[in-house]
Every structure is written in C-alpha cells, then in structure tokens.
One Martini backbone bead per residue (centre of mass of N, CA, C, O) as a GRO file, in nm:
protein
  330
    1UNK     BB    1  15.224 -17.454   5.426
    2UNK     BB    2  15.057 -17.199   5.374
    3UNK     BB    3  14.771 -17.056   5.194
    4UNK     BB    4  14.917 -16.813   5.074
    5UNK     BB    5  15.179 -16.986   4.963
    6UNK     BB    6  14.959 -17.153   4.761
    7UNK     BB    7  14.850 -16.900   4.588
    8UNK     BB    8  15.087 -16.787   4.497
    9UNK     BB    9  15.173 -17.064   4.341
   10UNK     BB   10  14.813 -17.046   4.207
   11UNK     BB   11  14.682 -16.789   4.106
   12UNK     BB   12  14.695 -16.888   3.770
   13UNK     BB   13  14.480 -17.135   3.834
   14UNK     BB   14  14.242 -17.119   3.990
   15UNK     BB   15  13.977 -17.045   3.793
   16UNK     BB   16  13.995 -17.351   3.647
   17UNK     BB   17  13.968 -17.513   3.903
   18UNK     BB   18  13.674 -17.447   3.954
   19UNK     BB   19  13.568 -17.512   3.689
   20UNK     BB   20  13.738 -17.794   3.716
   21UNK     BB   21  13.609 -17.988   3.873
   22UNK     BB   22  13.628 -18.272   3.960
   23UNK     BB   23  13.515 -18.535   4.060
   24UNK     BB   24  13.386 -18.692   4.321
   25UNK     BB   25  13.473 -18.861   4.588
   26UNK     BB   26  13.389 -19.063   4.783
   27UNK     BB   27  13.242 -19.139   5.071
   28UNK     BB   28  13.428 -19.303   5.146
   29UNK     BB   29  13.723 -19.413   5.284
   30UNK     BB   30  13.900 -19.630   5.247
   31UNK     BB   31  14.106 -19.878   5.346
   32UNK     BB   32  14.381 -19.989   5.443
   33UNK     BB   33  14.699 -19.941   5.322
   34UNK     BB   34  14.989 -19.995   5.297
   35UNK     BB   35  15.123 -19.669   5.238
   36UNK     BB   36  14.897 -19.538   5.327
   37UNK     BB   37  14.801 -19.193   5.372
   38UNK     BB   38  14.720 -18.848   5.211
   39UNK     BB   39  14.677 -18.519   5.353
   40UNK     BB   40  14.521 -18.227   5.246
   41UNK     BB   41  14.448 -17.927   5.056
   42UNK     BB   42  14.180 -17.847   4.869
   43UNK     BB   43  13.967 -17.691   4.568
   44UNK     BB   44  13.796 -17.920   4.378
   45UNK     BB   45  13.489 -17.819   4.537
   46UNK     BB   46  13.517 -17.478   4.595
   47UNK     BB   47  13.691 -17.578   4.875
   48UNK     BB   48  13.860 -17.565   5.170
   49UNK     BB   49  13.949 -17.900   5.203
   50UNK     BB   50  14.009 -18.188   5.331
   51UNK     BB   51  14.215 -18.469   5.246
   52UNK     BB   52  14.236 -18.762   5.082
   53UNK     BB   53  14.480 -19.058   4.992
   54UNK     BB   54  14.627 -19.251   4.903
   55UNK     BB   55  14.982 -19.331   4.793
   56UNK     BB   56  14.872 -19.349   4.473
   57UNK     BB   57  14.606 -19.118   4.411
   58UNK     BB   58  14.332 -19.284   4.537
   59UNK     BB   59  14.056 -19.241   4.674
   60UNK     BB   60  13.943 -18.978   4.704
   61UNK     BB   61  13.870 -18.761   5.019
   62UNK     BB   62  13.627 -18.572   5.176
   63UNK     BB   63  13.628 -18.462   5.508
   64UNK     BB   64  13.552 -18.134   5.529
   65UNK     BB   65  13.247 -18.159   5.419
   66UNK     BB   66  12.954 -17.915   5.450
   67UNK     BB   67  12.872 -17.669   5.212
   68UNK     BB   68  13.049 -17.434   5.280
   69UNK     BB   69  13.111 -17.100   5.194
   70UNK     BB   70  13.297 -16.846   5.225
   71UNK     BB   71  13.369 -16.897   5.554
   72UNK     BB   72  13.592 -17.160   5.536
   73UNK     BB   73  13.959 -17.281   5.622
   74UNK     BB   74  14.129 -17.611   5.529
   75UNK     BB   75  14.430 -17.656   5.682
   76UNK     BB   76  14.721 -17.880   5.814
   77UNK     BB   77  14.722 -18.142   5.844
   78UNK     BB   78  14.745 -18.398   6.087
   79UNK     BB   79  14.811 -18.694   6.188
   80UNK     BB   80  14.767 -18.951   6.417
   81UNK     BB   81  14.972 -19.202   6.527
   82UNK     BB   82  14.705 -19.410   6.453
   83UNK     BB   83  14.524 -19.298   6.166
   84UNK     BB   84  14.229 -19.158   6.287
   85UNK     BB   85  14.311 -18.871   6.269
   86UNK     BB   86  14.248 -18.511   6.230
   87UNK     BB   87  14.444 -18.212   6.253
   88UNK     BB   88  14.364 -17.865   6.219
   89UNK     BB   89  14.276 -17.596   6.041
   90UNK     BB   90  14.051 -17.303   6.078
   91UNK     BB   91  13.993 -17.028   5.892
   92UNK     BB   92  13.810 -16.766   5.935
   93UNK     BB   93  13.556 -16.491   5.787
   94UNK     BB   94  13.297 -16.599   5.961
   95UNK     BB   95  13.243 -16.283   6.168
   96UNK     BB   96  13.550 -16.354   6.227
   97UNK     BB   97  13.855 -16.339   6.218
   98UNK     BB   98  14.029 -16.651   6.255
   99UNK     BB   99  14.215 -16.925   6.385
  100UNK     BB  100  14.211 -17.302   6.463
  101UNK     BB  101  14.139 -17.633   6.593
  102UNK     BB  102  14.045 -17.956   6.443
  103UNK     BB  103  13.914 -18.276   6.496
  104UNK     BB  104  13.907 -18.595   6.291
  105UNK     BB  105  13.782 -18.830   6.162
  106UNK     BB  106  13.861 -19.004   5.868
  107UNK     BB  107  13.553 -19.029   5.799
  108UNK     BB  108  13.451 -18.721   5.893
  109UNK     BB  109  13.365 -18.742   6.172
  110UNK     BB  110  13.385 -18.626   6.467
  111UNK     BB  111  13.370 -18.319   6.509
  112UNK     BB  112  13.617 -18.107   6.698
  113UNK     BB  113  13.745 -17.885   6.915
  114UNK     BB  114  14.051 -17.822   7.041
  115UNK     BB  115  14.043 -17.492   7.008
  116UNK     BB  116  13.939 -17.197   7.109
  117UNK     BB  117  13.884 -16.920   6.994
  118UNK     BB  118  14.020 -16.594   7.021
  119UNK     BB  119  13.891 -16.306   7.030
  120UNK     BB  120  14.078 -16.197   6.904
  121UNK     BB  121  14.118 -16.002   6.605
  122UNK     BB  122  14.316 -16.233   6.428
  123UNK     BB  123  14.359 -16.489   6.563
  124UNK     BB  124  14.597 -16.747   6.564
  125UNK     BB  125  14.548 -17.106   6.514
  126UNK     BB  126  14.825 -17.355   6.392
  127UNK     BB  127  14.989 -17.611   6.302
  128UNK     BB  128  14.941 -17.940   6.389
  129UNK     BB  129  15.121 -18.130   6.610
  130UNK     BB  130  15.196 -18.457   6.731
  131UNK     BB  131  15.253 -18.672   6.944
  132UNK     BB  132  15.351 -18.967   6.939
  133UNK     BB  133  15.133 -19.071   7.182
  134UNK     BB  134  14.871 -18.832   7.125
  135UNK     BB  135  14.827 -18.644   7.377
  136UNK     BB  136  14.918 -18.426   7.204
  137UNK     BB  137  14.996 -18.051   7.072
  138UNK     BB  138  15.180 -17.861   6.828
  139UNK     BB  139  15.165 -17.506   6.822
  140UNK     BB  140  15.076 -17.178   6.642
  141UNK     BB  141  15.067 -16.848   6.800
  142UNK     BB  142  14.893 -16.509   6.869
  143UNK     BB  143  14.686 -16.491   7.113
  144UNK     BB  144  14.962 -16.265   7.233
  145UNK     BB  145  15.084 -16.144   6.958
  146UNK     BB  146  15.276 -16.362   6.887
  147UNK     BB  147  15.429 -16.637   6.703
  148UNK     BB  148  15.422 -16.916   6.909
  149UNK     BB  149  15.462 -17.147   7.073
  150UNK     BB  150  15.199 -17.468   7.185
  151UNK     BB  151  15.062 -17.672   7.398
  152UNK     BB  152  14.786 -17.925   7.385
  153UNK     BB  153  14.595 -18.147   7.459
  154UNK     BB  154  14.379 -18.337   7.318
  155UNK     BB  155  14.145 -18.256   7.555
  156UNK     BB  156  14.160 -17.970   7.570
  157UNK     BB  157  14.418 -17.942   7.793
  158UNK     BB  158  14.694 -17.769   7.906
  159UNK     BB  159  14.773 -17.460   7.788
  160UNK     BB  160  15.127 -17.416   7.677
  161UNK     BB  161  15.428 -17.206   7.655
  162UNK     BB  162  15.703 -17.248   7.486
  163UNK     BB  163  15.786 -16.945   7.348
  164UNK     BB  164  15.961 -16.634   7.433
  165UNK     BB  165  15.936 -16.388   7.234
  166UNK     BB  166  15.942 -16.102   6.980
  167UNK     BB  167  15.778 -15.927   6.748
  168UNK     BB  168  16.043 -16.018   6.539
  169UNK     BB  169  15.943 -16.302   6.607
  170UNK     BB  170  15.875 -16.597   6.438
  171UNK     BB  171  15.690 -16.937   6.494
  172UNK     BB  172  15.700 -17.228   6.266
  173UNK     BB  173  15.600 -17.544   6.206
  174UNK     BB  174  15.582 -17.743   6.406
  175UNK     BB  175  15.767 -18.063   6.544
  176UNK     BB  176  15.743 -18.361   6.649
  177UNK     BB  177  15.950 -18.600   6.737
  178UNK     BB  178  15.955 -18.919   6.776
  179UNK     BB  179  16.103 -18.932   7.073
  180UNK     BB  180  15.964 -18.622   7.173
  181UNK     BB  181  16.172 -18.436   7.282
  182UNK     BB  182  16.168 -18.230   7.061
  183UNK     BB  183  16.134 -17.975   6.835
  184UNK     BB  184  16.039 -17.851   6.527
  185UNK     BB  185  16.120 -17.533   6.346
  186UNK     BB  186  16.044 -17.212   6.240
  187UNK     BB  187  16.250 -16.887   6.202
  188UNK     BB  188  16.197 -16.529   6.196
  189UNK     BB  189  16.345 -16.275   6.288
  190UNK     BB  190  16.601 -16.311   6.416
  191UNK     BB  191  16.791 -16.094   6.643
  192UNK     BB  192  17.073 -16.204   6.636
  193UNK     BB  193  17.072 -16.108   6.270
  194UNK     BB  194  16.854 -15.932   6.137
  195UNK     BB  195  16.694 -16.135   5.981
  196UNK     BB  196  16.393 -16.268   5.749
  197UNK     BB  197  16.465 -16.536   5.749
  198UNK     BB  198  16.438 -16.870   5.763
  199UNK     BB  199  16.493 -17.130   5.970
  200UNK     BB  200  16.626 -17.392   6.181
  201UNK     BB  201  16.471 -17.539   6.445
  202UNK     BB  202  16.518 -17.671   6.808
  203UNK     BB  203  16.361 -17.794   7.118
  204UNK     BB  204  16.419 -17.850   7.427
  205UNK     BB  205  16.216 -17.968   7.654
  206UNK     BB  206  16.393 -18.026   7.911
  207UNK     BB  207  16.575 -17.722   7.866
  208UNK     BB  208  16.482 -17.522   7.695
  209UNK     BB  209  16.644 -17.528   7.423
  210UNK     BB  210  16.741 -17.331   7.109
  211UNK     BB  211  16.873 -17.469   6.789
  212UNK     BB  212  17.049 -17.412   6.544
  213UNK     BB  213  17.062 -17.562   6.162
  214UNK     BB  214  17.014 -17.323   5.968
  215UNK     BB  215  17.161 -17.103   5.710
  216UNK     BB  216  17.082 -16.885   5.497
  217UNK     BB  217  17.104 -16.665   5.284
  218UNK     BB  218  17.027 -16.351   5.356
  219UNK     BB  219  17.010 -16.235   5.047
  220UNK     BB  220  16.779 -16.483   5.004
  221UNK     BB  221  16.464 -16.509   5.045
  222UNK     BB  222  16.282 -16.726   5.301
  223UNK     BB  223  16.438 -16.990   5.322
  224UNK     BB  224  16.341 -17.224   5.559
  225UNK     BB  225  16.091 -17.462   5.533
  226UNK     BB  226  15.877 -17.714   5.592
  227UNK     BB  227  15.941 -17.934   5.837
  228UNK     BB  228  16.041 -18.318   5.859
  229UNK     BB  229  16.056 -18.616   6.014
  230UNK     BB  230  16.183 -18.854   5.998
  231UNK     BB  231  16.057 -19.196   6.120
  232UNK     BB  232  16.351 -19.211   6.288
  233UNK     BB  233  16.493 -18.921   6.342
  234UNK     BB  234  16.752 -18.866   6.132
  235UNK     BB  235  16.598 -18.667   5.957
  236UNK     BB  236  16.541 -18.369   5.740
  237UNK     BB  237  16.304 -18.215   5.560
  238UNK     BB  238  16.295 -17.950   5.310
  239UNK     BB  239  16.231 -17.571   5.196
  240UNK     BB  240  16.428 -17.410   4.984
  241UNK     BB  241  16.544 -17.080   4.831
  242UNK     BB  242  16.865 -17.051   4.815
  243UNK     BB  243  16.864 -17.101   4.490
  244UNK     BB  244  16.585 -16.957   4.438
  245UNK     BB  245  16.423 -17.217   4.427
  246UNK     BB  246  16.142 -17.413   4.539
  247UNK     BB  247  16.295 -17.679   4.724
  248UNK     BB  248  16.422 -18.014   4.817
  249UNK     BB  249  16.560 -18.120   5.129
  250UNK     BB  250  16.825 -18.306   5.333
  251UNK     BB  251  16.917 -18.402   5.630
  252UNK     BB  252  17.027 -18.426   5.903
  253UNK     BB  253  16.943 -18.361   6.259
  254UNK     BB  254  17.192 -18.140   6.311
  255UNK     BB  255  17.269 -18.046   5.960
  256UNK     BB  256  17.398 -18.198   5.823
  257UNK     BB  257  17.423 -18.307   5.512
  258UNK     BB  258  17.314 -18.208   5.284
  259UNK     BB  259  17.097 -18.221   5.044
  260UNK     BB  260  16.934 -18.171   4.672
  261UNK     BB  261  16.647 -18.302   4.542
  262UNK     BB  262  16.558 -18.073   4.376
  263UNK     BB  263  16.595 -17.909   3.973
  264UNK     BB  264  16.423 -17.616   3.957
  265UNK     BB  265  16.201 -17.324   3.849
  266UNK     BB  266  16.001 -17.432   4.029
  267UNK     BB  267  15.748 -17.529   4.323
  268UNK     BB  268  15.901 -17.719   4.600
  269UNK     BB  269  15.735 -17.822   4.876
  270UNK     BB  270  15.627 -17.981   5.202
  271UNK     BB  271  15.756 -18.218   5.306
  272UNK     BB  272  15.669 -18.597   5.317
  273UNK     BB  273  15.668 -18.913   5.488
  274UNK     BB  274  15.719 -19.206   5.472
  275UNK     BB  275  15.697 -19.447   5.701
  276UNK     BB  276  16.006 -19.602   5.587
  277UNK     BB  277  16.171 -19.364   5.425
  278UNK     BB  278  16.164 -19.398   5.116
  279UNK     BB  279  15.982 -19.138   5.083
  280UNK     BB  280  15.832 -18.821   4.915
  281UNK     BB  281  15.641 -18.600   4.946
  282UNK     BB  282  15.507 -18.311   4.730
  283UNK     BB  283  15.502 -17.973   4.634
  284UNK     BB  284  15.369 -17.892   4.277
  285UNK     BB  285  15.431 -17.664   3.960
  286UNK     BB  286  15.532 -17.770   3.710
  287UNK     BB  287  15.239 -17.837   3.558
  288UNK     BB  288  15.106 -17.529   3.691
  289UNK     BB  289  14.999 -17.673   3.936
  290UNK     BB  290  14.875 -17.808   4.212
  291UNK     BB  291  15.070 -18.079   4.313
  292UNK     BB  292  15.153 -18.441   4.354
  293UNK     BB  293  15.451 -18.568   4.469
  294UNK     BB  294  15.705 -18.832   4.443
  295UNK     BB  295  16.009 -18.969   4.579
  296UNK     BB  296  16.280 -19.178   4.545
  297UNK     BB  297  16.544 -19.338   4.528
  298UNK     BB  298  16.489 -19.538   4.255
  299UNK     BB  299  16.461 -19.208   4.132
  300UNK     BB  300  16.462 -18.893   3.993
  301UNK     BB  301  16.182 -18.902   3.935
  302UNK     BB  302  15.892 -18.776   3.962
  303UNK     BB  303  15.559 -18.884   4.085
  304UNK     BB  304  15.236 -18.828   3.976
  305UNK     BB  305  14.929 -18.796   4.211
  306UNK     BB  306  14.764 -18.548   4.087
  307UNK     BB  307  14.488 -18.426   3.817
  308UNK     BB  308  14.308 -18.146   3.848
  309UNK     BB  309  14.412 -17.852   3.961
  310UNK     BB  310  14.351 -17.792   4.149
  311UNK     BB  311  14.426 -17.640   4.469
  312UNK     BB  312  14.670 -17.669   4.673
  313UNK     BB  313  14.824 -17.837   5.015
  314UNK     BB  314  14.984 -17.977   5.279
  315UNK     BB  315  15.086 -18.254   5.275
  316UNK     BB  316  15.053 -18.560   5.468
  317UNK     BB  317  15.140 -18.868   5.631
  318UNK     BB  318  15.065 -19.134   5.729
  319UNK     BB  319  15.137 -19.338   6.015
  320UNK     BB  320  15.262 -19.676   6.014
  321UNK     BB  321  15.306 -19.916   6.228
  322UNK     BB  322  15.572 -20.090   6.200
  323UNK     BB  323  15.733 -19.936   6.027
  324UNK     BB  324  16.010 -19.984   5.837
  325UNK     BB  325  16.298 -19.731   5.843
  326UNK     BB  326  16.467 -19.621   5.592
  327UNK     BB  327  16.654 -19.455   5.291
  328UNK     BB  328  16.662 -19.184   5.108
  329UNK     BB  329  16.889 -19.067   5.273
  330UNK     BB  330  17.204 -19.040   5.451
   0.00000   0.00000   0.00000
C-alpha cells in the first residue's frame, strides 16, 4: 500500500499522531530474535521514515532519521534475503517532485541511492522487491511514461523494463516468488476488461508470459491489491475490498481456493508473512489510527503489536533463514 492510500485511512488521525508521539525508540536496533523483525512505515517522528520492530511490537527502531521534515517521504520497505539491508522508496517533495530507490543497512548506516531519479518531474520509482539470491530487484516506474515493471542489479547496474503496457494500465506492487522464477504484481485498467479495478497477475520470466490469478467484481471497489507469497510460495495473501471493506484474503498460487481471513467494516490492508508461514502481520484502522497487528492459525482474533496511534503504512516480515515454512491456511 502506497503512502496517499495509508493518509486517506488515517486522514482522521493524522494531527493528534503528530501532537502524540511516542518517545523515541531505541538508538541501536536490537539483536536477531526468534521472530525476525517487521519495518514499516511510521510517522510517530514527526516525519516519514522507516522503522523496525521485533515480531512482537518491541525494540521500535527509526532506521531513516535524519532529522529532516517535510523534505522526503521514507514508504515500501522490502527486506533484502539475508535480512541486512532494507531497500525502499524515498519520495521527494523539494526541489523536484519525485520518488527514487534507496538501500540501508538495518542498523541504519551505508545509506545510498539504489536508482538515480529521473530527471521528469515527477517521475517515480516505487515498491522495491527482492530477487531470492539478493542480487536484483524489482519495481514499478514511470520513468517513461506509464507505470511499468523493471529489475535492476542490487549495486545498481542493468537496468531492464520487464512490462510494456499502455497508458490505461498501471502495474504496480511487484513481488518476487522464492523460487525467483515468477513476478507477482496488481495491475489496474487491463485494457482487455476495460475496467479500473486492480486485480492480481504473475509475469513469468522464462517467457514474459503475465496470467491473470484474480477477478474481483467490476463494479465495486479498487480491486486486490497488495499482494505477498508465502514463503515456501504456495500461497499469496492479499487486500480486496470485494466484500466492501478492505479485508486480508489468501488463495493458492494459482488463484484457487480463495478463504477470507478479516471480516469487518475496518481497513485491513498490506498483509506480510512471518517466515514460518504461520502468522500474517498487517495494517488495520480497527482501533481508530493506523496500527499493526497479526493474525495465526491458532487464534481467530489479531494480536495488536503497536499503540502509539502514529500514521503507519506497508509493513513487511524481516525472512530469516531456514526457518520451516508450515501454513496459515490450506
């Protein structure tokens, strides 16, 4: 979920956010846990910037603080696989409108840009996601005009445009599958329904082949959206507001078996896997602000893991190693 879609969920909340922030979280981030960590989104600074938190809602770590407002716009956090590095957008507001790409190291050092901005104004380079091996990433730009894929080496060489759409369709949220073969992503005004809604497609690499896995219902609604593979990538869990409000659903790889895991009249958006596949981290307006909570197998109700009422977005689960990938859902 981008930055405009997490303010108008949280529009109502913003100014006591800001007049209310937490202290300040830890100066270092803590150790490996168990769990992994979650970064996210917050604005519990005063500005938008990455943070970090263990897997149960301690140890809150601002990784892009530098003191700077109402300059730049720190969203879409993406862990690198070896859980070291953290790539995201940065989004500029001066001297030039426009979002770029940029990688840090979790404990907030080795700051540098991923991808140069491009000169238009207004250009933007969103959502960075991971290949498995660390060695690329993919994101959605407009660059050229239209929001398209494209991959580009980690030490920022070879930049390659993966999707060659047309200004009625956007593609956006790329998500790399484990076994790296596949792209998962939203695409929106597909010219071949003529409808505006997002739903979700995989691109396959071998073969530049893009299937369509989901259909939400024409006229209600933005559609699926935010989209995450489990990590042994059998499932993909998502955000649809099919049902009216946006809940979090999780299907097969293939788009069967769909199963509605929120149901109420909340936003719950962004769903992220823990790295066993047991638990789904996700952001919800439940509680009044934008919070993060999680949900298992073992319980029906989320597990709320922050209280500062800050405006938050795109959470995203630290992947830790060899850990045994079980399921949330069949």
């Amino acid at each position: 979920m981008n930055l405009g879609h997490a303010l108008r969920i949280g529009a109502t909340v913003v100014v006591a956010a800001v007049s209310a922030v937490a202290a300040a979280g830890a100066a270092t981030p803590g150790p490996p846990v168990p769990g992994g960590k979650i970064a996210y989104m917050s604005m519990r600074d005063g500005q938008a910037d990455i943070f970090s938190m263990d897997a149960d809602g301690t140890s809150q770590f601002n990784i892009t603080q530098d003191g700077s407002i109402d300059v730049r716009t720190d969203v879409e956090p993406a862990w690198s696989p070896d859980g070291k590095l953290v790539a995201f957008e940065r989004q500029y507001t001066q001297p030039r409108r426009g979002a770029t790409l940029m990688i840090v190291k979790a404990d907030g050092t080795k700051l540098r840009t991923l991808l140069p901005p491009a000169m238009r104004e207004g250009s933007r380079s969103s959502q960075p996601s991971w290949s498995p091996d660390g060695r690329a990433v993919v994101f959605t730009s407009n660059r050229d005009g239209n929001f398209d894929l494209y991959v580009i080496k980690s030490n920022g060489q070879g930049l390659r445009q993966l999707t060659f759409t047309n200004n009625s369709v956007r593609n956006f949220e790329p998500q790399w599958s484990p076994d790296g073969r596949t792209i998962l992503f939203s695409r929106s005004g597909q010219s071949a329904t003529a409808v505006p809604q997002a739903h979700l497609f995989v691109l396959r690499l071998g073969s530049s082949a893009v299937v369509q896995l989901t259909r939400s219902p024409a006229d209600r609604g933005a559609g699926d959206q935010s989209p995450a593979w489990s990590p042994n990538g059998t499932r993909i869990a998502f955000t649809s507001d099919r049902m009216g409000s946006n809940d979090v659903y999780v299907m097969r790889s293939d788009g069967s078996k769909l199963q509605r895991l929120t149901m109420n009249n909340s936003n719950d958006n962004h769903p992220t896997w823990a790295s066993d596949g047991r638990k789904l981290a996700f952001l919800s307006d439940r509680t009044g602000s934008t919070e993060i909570f999680t949900l298992s197998a073992a319980t029906q109700e989320p597990t709320q893991l922050t209280f500062d009422k800050a405006l938050k977005s795109d959470p995203t689960w630290q992947r830790i190693p060899n850990s045994s990938a079980s399921g949330l859902a069949g």
